[in-house]
N, C-alpha and C positions, 0 to 999 in steps of 0.2 A: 573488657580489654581487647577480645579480639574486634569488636565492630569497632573500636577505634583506631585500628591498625587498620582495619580493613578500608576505614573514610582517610586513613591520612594516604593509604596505598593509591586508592581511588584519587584524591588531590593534586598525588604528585604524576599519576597520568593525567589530571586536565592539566597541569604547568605545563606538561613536552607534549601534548596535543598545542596548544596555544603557543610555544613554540615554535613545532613545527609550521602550523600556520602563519607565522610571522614571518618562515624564509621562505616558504613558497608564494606566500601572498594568495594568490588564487584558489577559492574553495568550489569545489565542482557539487552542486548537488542535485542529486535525483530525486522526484518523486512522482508518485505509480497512485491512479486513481482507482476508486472503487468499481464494480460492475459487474459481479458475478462472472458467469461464463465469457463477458467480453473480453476478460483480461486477456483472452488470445492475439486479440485486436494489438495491448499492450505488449504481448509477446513478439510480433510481428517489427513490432518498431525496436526493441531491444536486443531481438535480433542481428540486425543489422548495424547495430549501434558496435556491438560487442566486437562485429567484422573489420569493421570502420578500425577500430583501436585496438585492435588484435591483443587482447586481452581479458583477463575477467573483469567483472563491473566492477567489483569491491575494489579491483583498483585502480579505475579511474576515477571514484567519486567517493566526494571526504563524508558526507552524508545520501542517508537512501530512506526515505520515509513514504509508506504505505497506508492505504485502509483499502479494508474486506481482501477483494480479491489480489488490490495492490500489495496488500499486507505480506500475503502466502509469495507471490514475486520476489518483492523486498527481502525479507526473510531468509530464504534462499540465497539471493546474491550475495549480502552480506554476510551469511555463511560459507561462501566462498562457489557457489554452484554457476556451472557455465549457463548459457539460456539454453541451450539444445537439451541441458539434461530438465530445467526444468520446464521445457516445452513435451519434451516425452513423460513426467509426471502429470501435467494435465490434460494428456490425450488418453490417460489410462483411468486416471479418478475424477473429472468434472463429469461427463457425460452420466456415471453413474452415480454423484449426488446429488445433479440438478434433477434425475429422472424419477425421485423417490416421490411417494405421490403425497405424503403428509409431512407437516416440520418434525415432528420426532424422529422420523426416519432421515430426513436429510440432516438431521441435528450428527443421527448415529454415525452416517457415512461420513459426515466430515470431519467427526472427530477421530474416525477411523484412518482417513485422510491423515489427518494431522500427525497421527501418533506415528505411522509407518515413514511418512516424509520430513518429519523432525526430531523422531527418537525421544533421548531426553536431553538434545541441545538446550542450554540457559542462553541469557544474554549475555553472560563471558564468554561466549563461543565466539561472538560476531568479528570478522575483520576491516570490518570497517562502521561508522556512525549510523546508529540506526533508529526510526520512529516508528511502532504499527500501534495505531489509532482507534479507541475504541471510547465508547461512548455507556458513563453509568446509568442504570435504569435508575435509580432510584434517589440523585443527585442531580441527574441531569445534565452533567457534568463532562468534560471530555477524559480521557485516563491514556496517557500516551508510555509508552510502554518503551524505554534506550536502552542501551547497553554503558553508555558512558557518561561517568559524572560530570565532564566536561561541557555535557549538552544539558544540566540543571539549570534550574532557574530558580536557586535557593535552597536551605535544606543540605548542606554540602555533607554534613558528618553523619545524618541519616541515610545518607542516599546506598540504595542498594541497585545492581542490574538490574532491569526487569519487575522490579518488586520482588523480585524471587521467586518469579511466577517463570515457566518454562515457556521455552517461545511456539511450541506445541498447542497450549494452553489458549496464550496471547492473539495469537492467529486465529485461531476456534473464536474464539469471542470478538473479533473484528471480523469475522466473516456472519455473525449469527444475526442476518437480518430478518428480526423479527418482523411481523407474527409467522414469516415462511420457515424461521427456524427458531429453534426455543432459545431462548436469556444462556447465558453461561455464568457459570460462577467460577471464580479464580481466587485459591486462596495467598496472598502476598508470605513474606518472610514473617512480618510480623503475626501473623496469624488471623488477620482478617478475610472475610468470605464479602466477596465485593461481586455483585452481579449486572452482569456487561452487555452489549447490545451493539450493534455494526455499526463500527467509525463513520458507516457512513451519512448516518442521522447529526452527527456535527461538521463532518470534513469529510466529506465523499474525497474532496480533490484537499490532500493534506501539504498546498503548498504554503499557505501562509504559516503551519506551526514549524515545518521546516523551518523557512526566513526567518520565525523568530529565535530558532538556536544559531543559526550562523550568524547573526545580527547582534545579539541581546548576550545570548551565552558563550560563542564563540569568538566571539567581538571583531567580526571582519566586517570592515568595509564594504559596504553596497556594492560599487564599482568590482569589488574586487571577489562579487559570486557570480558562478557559471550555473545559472540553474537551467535543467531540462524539466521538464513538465509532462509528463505523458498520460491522456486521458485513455478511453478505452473506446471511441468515437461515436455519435450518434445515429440512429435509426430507424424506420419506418416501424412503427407496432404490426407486428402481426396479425394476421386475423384469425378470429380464433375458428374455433373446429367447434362442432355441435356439443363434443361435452362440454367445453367452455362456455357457449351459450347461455346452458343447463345449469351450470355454475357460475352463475351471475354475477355473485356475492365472490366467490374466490376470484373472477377476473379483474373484479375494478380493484380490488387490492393490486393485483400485480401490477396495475396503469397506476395507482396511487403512488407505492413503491417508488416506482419505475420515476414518475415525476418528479420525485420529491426528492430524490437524490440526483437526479439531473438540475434541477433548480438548485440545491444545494453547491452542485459544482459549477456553474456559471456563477451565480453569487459570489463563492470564492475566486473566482479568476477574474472578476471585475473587481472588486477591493485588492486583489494583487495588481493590478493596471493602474489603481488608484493610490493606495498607501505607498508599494514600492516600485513607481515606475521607473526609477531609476535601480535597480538590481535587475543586471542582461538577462535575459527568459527565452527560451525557447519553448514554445507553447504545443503539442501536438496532440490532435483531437480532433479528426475531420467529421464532417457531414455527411451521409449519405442519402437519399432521399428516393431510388428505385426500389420497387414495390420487392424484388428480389435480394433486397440487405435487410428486410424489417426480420426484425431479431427483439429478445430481450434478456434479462440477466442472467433466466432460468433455464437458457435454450440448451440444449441435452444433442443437438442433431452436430455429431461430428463433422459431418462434409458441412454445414454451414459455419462453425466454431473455423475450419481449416481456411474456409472464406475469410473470414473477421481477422486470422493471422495473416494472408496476402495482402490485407488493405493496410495492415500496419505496418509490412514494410514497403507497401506502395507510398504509406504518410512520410514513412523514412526520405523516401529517395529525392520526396520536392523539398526535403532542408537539409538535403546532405551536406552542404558547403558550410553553412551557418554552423551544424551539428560538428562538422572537422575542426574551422574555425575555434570553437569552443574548447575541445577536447583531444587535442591535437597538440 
């Protein structure tokens, strides 16, 4: 009796979501790509975004969908966190989980991360529409992790937040890109032990699962979504230092990695050009190519991290008009 009060409760928030969407017409959505340590990069740009609209994020944008390190950003906003506060949470915990020297250790720190940065916030916390994107080991499969029945896509009288997994949990397991961090396992409401793997092996860049809730479950109008896009920008690999050398076999993983989720996010934003190029995008994710920006996900060097935040609101400043335009 009560999960059926609880799916009719659920119901009669997507009807006044779908409503309100009806009078406003216009759905603003966000999404935060993956990248380890670079999300400073993405910090830099939301930064500024936040300044632009003199507001928090959660309320200028009707959805906010994340993987890995987009995810822990996401997460935050849509818990209501300004970007200042959570630019001074990753200047205090990233340097010291990317610095851990084996994945169990970095597994620990970030769950330790997690726990002090999200408590025991659920997905009925969030105020506003949210996706953090994780990928099953052993299905293959993606496992997208909302807050709102509104954003389903079937399944309406089962649907629970989150799985009824904490969003603690959720984020741990979209950041746990193996084999540099161990699997997670999440147990749902219903009692199942489902173990997870970093959103970013399906959707490094989770714009297209976004468009499909504004689209499909939302039922708005192409024309009528304002999507921002923000990646965490590209750059020169570093060279490694003689114990990487020595560890041969540990570097070309981190190049493999490294690739394979940058392939992953241009894939996804060339079939976004192609399936929706009619849904307005603003696209941000520069290039950089001097030998003093090579960086990678795992980069621990705070004065470089603080680099990677000035270049995202340098990204900021050549779309600021388009970026007003939108959200304004």
């Amino acid at each position: 009796m009560r999960r059926k009060e609880e799916a009719q409760e659920e119901l009669r928030k997507m009807n006044h979501v779908t409503e309100e969407l009806s009078e406003n017409r216009v759905l603003r959505v966000l999404t935060l790509d993956g990248g380890g340590a670079k999300g400073f990069y993405t910090l830099g740009v939301l930064r500024e975004i936040e300044a632009m609209v003199g507001c928090p994020l959660h309320q200028k944008f009707d959805l906010v969908f994340g993987t890995s390190t987009g995810a822990i950003i996401a997460s935050l906003i849509a818990l209501g966190h300004s970007v200042d506060s959570i630019l001074e949470l990753y200047r205090k915990h990233v340097p010291t989980v990317m610095s851990q020297k084996t994945a169990s250790a970095r597994s620990m720190a970030l769950k330790k991360l997690a726990s002090e940065v999200f408590g025991d916030a659920m997905f009925t916390d969030v105020k506003t529409g949210i996706g953090i994107v994780t990928a099953k080991w052993l299905t293959e499969l993606p496992m997208i992790f909302k807050g709102s029945v509104a954003q389903g896509h079937g399944r309406a009288g089962t649907f629970v937040p989150g799985f009824g997994v904490s969003i603690a949990d959720a984020v741990k397991a979209s950041c746990s890109a193996y084999p540099f961090f161990e699997r997670t396992i999440v147990r749902t409401s219903m009692g199942e032990d489902i173990e997870l793997i970093d959103g970013g092996y399906c959707a490094n860049n989770p714009t297209l699962y976004a468009i499909a809730d504004a689209v499909e479950a939302l039922r708005t109008d192409r024309r009528d979504i304002r999507l921002v896009s923000v990646g965490v920008g590209t750059y020169p690999e570093p060279k490694p230092g003689l114990l990487m050398w020595l560890a041969k076999k540990y570097l070309v993983s981190v190049q493999l990695l490294q690739k394979t989720l940058e392939i992953n996010t241009k894939s996804m934003d060339q079939l976004r050009q192609i399936l929706f190029h009619d849904v307005p995008t603003i696209r941000i994710s520069d290039c950089y190519v001097s030998p003093e920006m090579a960086t990678d996900l795992l980069e621990h060097d705070l004065k470089k991290l603080d680099v990677l935040f000035q270049r995202g609101r340098e990204s900021f400043a050549s779309r600021e008009q388009q970026l007003r335009d939108y959200l304004m």
